[in-house]
N, CA, C and O atoms as CSV, one atom per row, in Angstrom:
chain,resi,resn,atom,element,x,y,z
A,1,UNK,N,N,135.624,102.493,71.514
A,1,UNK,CA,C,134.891,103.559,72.169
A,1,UNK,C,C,133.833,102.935,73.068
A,1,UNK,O,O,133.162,101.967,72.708
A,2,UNK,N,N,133.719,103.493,74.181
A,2,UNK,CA,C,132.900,102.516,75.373
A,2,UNK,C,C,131.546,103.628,75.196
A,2,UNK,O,O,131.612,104.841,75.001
A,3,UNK,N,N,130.634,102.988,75.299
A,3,UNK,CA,C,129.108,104.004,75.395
A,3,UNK,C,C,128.812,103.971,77.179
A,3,UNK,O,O,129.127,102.990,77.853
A,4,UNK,N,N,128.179,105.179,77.753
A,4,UNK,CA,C,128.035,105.429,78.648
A,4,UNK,C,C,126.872,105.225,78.904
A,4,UNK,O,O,126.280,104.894,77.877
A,5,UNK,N,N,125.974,105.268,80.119
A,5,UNK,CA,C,124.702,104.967,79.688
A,5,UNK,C,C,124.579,105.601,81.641
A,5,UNK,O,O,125.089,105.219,82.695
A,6,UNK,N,N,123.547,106.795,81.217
A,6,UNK,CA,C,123.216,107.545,82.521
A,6,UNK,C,C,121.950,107.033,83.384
A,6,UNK,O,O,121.138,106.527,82.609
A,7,UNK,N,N,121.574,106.996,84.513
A,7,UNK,CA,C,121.027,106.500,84.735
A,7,UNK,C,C,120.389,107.623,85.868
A,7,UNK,O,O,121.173,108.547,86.086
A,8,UNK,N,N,118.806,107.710,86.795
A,8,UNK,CA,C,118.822,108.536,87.406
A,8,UNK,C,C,117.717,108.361,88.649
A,8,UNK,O,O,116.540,108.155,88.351
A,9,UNK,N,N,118.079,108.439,89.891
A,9,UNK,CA,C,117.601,107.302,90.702
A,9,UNK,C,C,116.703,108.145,91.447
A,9,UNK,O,O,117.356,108.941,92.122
A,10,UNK,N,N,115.014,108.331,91.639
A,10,UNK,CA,C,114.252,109.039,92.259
A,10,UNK,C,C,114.378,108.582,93.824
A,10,UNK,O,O,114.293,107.436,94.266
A,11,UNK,N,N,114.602,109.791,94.534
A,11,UNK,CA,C,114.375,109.515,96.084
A,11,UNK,C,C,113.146,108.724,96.894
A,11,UNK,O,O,112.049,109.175,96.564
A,12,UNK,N,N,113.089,107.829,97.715
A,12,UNK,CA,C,112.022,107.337,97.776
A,12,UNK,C,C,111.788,107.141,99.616
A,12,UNK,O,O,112.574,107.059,100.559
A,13,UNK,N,N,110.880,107.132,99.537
A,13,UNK,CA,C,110.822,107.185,101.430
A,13,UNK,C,C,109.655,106.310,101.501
A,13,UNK,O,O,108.736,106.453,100.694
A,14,UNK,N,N,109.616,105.104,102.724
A,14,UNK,CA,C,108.979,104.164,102.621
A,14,UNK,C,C,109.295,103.851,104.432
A,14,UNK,O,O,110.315,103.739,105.112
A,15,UNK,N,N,107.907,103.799,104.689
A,15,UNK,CA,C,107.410,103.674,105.806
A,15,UNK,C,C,106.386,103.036,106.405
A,15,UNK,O,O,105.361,103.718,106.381
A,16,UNK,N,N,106.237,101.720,107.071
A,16,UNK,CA,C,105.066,100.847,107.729
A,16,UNK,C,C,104.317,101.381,108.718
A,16,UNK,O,O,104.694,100.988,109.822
A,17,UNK,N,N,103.261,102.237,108.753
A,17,UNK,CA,C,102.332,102.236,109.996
A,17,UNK,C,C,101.929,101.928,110.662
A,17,UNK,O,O,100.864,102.427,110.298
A,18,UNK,N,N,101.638,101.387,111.660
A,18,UNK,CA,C,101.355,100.825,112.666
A,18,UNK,C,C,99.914,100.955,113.343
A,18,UNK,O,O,99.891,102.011,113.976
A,19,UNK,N,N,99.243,100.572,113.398
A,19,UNK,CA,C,97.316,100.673,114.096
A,19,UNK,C,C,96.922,99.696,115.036
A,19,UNK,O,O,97.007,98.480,114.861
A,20,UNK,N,N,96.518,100.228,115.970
A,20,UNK,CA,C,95.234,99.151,116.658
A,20,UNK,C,C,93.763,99.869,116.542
A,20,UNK,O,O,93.177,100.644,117.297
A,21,UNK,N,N,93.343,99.169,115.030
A,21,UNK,CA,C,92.073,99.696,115.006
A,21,UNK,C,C,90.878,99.121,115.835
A,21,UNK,O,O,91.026,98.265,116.708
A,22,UNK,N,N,89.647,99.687,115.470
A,22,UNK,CA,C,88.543,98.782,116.153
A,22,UNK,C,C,88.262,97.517,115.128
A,22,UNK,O,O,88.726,97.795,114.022
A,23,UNK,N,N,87.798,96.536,115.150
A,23,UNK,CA,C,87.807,95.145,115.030
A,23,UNK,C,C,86.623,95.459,113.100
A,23,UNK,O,O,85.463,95.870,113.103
A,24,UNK,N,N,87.290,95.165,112.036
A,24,UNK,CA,C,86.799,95.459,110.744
A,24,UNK,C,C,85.293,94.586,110.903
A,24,UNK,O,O,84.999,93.445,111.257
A,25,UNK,N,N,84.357,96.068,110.330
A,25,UNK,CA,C,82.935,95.331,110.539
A,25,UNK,C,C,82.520,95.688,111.752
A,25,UNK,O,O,81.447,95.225,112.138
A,26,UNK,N,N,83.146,96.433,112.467
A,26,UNK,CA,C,82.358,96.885,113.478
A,26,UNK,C,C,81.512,97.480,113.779
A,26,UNK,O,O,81.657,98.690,113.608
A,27,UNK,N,N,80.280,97.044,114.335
A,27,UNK,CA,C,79.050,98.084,114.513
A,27,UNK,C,C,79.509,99.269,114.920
A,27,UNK,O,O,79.127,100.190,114.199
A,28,UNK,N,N,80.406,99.676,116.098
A,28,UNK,CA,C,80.967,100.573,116.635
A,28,UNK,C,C,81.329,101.858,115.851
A,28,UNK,O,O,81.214,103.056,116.107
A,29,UNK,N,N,81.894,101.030,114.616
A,29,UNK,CA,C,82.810,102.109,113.852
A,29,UNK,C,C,81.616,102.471,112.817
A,29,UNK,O,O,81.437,103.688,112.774
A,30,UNK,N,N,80.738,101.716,111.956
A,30,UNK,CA,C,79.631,101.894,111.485
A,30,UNK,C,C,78.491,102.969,112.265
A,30,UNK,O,O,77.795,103.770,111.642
A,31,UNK,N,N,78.479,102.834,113.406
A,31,UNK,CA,C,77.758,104.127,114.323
A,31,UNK,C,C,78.435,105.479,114.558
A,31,UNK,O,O,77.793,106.524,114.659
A,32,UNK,N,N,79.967,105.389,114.652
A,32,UNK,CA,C,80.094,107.036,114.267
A,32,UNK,C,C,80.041,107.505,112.950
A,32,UNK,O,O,80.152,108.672,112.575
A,33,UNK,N,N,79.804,106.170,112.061
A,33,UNK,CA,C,80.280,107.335,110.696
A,33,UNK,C,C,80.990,106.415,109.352
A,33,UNK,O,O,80.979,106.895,108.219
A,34,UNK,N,N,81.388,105.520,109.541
A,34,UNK,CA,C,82.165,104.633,108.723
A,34,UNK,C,C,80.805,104.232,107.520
A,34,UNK,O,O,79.590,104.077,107.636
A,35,UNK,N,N,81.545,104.189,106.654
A,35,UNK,CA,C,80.768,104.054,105.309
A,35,UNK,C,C,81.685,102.207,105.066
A,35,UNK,O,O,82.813,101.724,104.977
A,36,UNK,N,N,79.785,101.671,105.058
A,36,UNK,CA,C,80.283,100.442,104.926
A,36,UNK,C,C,80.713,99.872,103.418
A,36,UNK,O,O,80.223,100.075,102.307
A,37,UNK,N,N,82.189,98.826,104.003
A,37,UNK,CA,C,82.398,98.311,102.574
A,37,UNK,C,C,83.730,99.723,102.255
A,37,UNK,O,O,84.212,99.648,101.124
A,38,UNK,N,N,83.855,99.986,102.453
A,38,UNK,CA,C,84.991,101.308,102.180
A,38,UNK,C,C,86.051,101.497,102.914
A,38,UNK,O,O,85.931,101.898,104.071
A,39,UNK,N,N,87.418,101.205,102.289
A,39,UNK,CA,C,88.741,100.981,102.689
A,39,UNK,C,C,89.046,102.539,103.669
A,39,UNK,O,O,89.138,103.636,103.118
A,40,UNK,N,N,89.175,102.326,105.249
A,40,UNK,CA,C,90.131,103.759,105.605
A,40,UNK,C,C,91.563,103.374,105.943
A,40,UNK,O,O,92.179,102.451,105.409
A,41,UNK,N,N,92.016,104.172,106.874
A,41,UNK,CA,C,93.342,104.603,107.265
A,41,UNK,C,C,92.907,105.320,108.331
A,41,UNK,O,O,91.919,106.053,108.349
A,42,UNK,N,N,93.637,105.103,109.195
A,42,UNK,CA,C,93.643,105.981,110.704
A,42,UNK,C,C,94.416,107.415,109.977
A,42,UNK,O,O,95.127,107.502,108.975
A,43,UNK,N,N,93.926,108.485,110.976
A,43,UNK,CA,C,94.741,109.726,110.625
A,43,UNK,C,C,96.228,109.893,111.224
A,43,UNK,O,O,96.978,110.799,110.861
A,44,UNK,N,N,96.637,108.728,112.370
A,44,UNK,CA,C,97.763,108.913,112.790
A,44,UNK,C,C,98.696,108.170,111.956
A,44,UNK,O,O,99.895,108.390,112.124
A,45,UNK,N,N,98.350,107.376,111.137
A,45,UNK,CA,C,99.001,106.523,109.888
A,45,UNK,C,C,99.089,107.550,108.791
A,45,UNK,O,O,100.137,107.294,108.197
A,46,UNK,N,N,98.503,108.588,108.230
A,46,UNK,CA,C,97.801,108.874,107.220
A,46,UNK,C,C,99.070,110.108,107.347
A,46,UNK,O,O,99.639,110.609,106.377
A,47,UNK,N,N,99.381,110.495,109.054
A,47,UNK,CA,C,100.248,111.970,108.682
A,47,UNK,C,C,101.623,111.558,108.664
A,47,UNK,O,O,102.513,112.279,109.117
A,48,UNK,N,N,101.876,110.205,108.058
A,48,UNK,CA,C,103.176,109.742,108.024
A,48,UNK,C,C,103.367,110.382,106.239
A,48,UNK,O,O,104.540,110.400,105.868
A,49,UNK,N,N,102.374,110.847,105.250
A,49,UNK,CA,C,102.368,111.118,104.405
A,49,UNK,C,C,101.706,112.635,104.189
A,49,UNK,O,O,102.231,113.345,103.332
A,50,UNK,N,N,100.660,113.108,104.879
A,50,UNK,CA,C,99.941,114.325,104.570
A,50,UNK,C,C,100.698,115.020,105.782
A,50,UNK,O,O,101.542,114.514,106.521
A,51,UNK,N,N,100.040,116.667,105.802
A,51,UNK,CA,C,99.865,117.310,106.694
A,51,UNK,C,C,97.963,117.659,107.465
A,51,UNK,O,O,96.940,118.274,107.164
A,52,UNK,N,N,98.326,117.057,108.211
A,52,UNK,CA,C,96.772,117.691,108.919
A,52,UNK,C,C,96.309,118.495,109.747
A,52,UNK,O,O,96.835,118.576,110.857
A,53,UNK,N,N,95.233,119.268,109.412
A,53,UNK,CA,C,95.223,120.594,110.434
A,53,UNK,C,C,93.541,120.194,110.354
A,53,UNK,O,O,92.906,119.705,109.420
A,54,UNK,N,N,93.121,120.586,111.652
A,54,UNK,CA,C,91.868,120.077,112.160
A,54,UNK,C,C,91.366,121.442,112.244
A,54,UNK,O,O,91.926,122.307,112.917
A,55,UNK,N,N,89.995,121.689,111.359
A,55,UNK,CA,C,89.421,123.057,111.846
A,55,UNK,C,C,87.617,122.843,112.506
A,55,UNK,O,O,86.675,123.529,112.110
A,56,UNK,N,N,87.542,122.006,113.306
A,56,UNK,CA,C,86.346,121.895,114.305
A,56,UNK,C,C,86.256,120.292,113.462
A,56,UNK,O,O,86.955,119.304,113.689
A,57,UNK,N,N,85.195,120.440,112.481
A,57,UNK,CA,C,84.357,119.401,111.531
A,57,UNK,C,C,85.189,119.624,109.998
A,57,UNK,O,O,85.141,118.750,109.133
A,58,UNK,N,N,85.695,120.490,109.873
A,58,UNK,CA,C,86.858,120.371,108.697
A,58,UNK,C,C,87.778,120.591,108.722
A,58,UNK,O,O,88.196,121.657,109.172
A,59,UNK,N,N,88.786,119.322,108.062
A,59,UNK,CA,C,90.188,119.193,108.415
A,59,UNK,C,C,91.101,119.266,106.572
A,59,UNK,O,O,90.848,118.437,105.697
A,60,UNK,N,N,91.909,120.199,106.428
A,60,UNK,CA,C,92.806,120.352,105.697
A,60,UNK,C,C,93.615,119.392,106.064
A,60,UNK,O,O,93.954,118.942,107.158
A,61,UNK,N,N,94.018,119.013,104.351
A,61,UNK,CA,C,95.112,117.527,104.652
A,61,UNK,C,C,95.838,118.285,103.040
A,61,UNK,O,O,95.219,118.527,102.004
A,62,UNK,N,N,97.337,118.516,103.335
A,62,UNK,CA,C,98.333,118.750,102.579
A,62,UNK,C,C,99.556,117.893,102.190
A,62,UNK,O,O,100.351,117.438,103.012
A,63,UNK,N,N,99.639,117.686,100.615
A,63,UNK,CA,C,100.530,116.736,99.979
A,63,UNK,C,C,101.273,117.525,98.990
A,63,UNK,O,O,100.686,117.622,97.913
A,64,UNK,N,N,102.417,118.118,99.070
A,64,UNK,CA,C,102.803,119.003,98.346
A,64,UNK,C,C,102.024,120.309,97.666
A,64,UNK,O,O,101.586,121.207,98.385
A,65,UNK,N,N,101.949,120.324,96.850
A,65,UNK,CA,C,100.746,121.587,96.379
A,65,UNK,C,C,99.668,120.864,95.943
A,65,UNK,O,O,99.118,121.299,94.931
A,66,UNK,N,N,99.016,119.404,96.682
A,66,UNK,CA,C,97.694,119.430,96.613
A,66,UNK,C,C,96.704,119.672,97.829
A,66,UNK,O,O,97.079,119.036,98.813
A,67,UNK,N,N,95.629,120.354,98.031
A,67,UNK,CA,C,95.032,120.430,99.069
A,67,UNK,C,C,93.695,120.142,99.112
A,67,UNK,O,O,92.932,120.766,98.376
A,68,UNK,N,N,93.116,118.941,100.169
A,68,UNK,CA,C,91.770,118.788,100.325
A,68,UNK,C,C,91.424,118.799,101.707
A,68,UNK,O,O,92.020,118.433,102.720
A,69,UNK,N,N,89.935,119.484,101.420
A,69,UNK,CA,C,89.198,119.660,102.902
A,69,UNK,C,C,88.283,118.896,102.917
A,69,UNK,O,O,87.346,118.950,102.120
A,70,UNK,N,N,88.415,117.991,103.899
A,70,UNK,CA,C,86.868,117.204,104.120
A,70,UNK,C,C,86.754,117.740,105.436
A,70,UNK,O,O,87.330,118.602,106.099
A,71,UNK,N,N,85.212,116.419,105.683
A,71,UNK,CA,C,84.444,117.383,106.984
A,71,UNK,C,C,83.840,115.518,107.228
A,71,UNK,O,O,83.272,114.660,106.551
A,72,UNK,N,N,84.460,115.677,108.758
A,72,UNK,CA,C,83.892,114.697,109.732
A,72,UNK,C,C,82.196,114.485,109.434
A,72,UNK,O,O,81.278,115.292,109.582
A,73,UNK,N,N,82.178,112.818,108.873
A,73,UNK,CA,C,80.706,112.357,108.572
A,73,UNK,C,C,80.015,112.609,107.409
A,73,UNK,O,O,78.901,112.167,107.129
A,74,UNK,N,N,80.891,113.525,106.560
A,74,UNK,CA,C,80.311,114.078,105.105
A,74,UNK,C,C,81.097,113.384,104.328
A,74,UNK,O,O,82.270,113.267,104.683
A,75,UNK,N,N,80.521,112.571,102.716
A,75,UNK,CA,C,81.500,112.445,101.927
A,75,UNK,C,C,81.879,113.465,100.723
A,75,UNK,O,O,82.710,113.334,99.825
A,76,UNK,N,N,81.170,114.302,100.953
A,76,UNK,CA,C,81.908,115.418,100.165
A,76,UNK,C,C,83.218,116.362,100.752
A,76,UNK,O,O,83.556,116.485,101.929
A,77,UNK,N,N,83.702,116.845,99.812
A,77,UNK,CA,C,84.945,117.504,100.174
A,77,UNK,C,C,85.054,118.542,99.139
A,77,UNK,O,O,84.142,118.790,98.351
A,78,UNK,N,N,86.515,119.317,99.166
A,78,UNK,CA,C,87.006,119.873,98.175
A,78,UNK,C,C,88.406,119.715,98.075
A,78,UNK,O,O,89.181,119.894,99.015
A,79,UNK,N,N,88.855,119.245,96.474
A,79,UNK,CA,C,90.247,119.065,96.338
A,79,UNK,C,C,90.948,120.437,95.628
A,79,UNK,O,O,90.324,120.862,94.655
A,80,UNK,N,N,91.905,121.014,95.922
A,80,UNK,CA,C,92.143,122.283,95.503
A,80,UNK,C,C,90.624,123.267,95.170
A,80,UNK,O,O,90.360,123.737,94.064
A,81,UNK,N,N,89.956,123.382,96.135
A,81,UNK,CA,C,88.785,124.072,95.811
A,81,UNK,C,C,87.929,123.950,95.119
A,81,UNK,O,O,87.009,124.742,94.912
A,82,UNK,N,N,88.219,122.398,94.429
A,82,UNK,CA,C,86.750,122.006,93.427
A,82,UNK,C,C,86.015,120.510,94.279
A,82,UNK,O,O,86.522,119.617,94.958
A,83,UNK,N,N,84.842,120.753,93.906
A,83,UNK,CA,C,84.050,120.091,94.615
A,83,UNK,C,C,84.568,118.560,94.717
A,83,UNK,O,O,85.651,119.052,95.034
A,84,UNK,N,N,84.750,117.524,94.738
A,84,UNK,CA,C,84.559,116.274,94.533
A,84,UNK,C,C,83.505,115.496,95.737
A,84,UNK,O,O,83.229,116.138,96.750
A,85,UNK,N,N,82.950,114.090,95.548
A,85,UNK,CA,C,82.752,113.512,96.596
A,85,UNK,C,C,83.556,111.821,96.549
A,85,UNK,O,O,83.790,111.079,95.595
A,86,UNK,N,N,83.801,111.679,97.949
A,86,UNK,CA,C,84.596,110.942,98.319
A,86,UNK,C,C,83.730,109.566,98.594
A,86,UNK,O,O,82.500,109.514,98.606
A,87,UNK,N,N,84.713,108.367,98.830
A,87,UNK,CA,C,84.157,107.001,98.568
A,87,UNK,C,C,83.457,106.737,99.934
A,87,UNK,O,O,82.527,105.933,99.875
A,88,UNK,N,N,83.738,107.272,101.152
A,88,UNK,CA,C,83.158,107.289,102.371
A,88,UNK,C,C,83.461,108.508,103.148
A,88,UNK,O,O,84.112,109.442,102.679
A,89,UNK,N,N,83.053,108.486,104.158
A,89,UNK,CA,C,82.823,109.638,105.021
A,89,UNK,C,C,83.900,109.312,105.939
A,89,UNK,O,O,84.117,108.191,106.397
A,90,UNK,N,N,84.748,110.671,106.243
A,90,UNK,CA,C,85.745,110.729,107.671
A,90,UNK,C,C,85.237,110.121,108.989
A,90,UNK,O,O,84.678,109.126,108.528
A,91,UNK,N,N,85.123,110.076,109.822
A,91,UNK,CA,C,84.488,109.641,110.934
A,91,UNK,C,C,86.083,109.822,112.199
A,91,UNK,O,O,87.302,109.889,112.043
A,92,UNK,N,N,85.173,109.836,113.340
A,92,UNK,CA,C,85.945,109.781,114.737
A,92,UNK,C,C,85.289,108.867,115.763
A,92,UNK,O,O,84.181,109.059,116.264
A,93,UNK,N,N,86.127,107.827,116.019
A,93,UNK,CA,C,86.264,107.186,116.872
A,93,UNK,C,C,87.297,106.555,118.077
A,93,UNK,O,O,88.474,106.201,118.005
A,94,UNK,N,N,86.348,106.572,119.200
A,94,UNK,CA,C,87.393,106.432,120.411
A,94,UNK,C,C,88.409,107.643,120.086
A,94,UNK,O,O,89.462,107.228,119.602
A,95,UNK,N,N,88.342,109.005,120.234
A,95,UNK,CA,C,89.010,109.729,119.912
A,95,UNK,C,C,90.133,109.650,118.614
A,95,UNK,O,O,90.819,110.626,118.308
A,96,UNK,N,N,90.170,109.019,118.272
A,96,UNK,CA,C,91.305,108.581,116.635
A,96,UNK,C,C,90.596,108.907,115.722
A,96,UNK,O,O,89.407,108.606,115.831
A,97,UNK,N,N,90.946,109.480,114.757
A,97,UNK,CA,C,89.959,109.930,113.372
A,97,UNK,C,C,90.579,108.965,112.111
A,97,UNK,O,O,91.746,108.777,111.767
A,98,UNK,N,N,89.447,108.497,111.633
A,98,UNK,CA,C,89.664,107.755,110.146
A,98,UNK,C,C,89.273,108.395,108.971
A,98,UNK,O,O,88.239,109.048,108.833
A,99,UNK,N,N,90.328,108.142,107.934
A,99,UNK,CA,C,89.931,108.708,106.481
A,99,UNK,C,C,89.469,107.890,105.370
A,99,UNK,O,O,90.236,106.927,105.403
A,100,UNK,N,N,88.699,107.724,104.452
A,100,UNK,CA,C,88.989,106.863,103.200
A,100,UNK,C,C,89.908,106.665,102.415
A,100,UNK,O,O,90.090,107.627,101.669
A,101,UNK,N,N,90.752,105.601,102.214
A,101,UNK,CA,C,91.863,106.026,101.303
A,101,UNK,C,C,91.942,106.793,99.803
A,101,UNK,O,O,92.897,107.334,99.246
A,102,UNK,N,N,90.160,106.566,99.262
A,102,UNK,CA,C,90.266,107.075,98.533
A,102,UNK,C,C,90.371,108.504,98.217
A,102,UNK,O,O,90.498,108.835,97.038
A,103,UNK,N,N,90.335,109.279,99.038
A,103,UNK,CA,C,91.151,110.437,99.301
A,103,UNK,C,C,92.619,110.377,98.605
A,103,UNK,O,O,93.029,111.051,97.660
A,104,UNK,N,N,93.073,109.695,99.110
A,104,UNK,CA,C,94.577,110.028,98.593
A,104,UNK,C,C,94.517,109.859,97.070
A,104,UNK,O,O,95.355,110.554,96.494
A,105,UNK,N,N,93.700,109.075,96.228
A,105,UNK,CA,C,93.687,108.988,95.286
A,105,UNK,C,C,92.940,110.253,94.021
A,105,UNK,O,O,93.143,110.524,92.838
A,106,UNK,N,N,91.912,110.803,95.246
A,106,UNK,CA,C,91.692,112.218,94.628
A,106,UNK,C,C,92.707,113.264,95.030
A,106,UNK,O,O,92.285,114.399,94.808
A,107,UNK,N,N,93.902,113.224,95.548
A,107,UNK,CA,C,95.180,113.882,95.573
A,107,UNK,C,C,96.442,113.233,94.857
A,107,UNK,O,O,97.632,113.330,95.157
A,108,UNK,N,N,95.860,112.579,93.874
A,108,UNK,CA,C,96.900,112.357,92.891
A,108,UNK,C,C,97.903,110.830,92.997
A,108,UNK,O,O,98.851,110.356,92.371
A,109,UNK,N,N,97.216,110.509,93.950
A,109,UNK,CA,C,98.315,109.095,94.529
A,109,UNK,C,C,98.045,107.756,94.105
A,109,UNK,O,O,96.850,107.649,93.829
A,110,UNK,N,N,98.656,106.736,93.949
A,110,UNK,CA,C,98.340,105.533,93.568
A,110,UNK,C,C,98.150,104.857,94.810
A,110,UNK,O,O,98.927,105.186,95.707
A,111,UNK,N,N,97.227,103.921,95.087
A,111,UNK,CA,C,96.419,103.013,96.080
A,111,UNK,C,C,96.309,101.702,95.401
A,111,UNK,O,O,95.485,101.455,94.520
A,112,UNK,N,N,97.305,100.770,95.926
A,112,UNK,CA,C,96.995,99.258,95.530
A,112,UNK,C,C,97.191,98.895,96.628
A,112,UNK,O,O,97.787,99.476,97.535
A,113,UNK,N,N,96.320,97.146,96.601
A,113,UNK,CA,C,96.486,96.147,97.013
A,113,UNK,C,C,97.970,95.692,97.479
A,113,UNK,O,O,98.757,95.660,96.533
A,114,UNK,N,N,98.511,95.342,98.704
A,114,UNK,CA,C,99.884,94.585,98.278
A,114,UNK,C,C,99.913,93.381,98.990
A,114,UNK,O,O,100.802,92.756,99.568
A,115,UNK,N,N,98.486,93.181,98.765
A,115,UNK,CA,C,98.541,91.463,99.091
A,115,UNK,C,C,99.252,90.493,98.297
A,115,UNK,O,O,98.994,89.295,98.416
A,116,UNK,N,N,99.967,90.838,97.642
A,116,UNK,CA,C,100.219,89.508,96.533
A,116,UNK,C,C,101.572,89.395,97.395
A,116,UNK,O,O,102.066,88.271,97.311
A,117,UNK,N,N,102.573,90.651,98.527
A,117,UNK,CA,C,103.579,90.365,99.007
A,117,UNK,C,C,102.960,89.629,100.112
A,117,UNK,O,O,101.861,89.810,100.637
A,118,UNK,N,N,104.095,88.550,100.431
A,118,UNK,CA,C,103.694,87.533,101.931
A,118,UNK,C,C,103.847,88.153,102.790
A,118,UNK,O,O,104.986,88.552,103.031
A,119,UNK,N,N,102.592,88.556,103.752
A,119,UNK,CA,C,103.027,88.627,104.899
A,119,UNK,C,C,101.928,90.043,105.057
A,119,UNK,O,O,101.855,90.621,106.142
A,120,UNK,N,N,101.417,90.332,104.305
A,120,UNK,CA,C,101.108,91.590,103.414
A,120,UNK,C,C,99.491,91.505,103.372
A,120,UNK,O,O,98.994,92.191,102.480
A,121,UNK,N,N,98.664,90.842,104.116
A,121,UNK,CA,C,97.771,91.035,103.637
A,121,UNK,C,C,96.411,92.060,104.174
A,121,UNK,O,O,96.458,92.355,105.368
A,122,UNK,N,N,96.012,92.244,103.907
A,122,UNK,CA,C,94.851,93.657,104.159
A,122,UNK,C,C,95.717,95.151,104.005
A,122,UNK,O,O,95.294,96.264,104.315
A,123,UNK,N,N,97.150,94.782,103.388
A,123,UNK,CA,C,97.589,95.913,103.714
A,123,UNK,C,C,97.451,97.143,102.057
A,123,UNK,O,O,97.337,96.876,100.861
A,124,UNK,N,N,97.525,98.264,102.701
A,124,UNK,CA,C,97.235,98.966,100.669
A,124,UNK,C,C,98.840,99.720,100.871
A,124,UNK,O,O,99.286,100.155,101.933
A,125,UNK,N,N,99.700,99.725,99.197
A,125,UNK,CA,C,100.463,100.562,99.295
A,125,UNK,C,C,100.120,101.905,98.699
A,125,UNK,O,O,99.114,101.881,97.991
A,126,UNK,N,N,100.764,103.148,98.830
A,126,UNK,CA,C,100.396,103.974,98.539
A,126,UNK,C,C,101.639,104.514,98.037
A,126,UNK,O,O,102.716,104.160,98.518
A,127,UNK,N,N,101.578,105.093,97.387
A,127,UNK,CA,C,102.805,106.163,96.152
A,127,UNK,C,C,101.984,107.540,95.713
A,127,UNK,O,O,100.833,107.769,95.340
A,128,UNK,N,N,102.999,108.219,95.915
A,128,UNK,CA,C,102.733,109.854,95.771
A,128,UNK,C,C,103.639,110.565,95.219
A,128,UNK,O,O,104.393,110.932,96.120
A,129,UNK,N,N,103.943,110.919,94.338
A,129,UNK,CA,C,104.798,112.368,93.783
A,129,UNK,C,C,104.800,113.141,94.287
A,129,UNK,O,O,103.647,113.545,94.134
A,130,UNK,N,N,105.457,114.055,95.119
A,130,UNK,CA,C,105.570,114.863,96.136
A,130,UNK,C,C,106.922,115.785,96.137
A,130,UNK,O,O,107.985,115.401,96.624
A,131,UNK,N,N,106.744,116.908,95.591
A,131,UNK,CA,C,108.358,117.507,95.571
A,131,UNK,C,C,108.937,117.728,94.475
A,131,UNK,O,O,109.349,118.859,94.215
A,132,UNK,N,N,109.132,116.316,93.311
A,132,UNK,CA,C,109.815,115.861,92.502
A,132,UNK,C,C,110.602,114.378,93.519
A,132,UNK,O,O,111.577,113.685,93.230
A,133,UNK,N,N,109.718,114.329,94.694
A,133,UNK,CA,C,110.219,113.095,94.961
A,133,UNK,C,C,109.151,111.475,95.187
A,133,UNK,O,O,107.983,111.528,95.574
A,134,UNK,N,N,109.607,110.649,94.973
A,134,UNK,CA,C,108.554,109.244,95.363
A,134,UNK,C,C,108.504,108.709,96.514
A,134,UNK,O,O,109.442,108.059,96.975
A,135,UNK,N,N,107.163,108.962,97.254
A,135,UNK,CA,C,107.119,108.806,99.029
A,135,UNK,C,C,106.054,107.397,98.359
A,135,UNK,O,O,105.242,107.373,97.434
A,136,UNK,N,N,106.503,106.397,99.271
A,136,UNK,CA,C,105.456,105.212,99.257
A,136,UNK,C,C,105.669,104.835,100.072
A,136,UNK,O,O,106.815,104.618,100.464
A,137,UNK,N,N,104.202,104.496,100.930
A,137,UNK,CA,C,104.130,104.191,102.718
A,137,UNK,C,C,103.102,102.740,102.466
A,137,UNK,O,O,102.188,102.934,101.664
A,138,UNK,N,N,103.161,101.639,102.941
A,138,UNK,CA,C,102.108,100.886,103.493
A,138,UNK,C,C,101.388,101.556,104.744
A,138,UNK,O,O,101.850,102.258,105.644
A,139,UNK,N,N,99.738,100.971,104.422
A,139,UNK,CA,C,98.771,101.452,105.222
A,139,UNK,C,C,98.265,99.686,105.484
A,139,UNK,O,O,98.395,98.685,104.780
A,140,UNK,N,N,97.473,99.993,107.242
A,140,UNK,CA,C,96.821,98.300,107.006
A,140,UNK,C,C,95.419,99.443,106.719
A,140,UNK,O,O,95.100,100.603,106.983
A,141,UNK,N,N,94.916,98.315,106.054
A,141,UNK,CA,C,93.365,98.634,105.398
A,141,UNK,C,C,92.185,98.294,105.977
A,141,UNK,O,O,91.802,97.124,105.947
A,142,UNK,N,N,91.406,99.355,106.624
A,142,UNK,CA,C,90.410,99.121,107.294
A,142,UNK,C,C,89.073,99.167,107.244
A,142,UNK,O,O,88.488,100.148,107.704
A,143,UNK,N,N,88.317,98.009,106.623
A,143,UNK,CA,C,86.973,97.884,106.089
A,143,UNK,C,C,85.812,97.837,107.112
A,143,UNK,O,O,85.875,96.722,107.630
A,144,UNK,N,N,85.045,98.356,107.504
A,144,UNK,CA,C,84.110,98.806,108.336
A,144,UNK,C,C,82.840,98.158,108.085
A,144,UNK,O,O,81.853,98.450,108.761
């Protein structure tokens, strides 16, 4: 009698972003708003995973049924309508808007390091449950 053995393979979507940020440590980016010492993500990297809707100074960002509103220069927010505060403040520069990654992590997501892969370095991966499915995108990581 042969034993069977089932096995069951989660969908996964995996995607490299691409940035030309302003130069990490920049006074520049520190004068609109960047909270120093605090990992972002450009928002045009960021909607390879969320949805974003810009409402003046607060912008809704959607990940399956989680939803948070932050507000350009504030580190407070709200994640599904409860208060939290965030590790740095949104900011806009040179017209491009940056987020903290730790955002994604108050929407439920895992944020590591994946420097230990070659080739890989400053970059963060990110993993999200989304659906019933596993979306994991590299971000390069941008310290201000």
């Amino acid at each position: 009698m042969r034993k069977i053995t089932a096995f069951t393979l989660v969908a996964c979507t995996f995607a490299m972003a691409q940035v030309s940020p302003p130069t990490p440590g920049s006074a520049r980016a520190r004068a609109a708003g960047a909270t120093p010492g605090t990992a972002y993500t450009d928002g045009k990297s960021l909607q390879n995973l969320v949805r974003l809707q810009p409402h003046g100074k607060a912008i809704s960002l959607q990940l399956g049924d989680q939803e948070m509103t932050v507000f350009t220069g504030q580190r407070r927010a709200f994640s599904n309508g409860d208060p939290v505060v965030l590790p740095g403040a949104p900011f806009v520069l040179e017209g491009r808007s940056y987020y903290p990654t730790g955002l994604l992590r108050a929407m439920g997501c895992s944020v590591e390091a994946a420097g230990r892969t070659p080739g890989l370095k400053d970059v963060l991966s990110v993993t999200c449950h989304v659906d019933g499915k596993l979306k994991k995108l590299l971000f390069k990581k941008l310290i201000f």
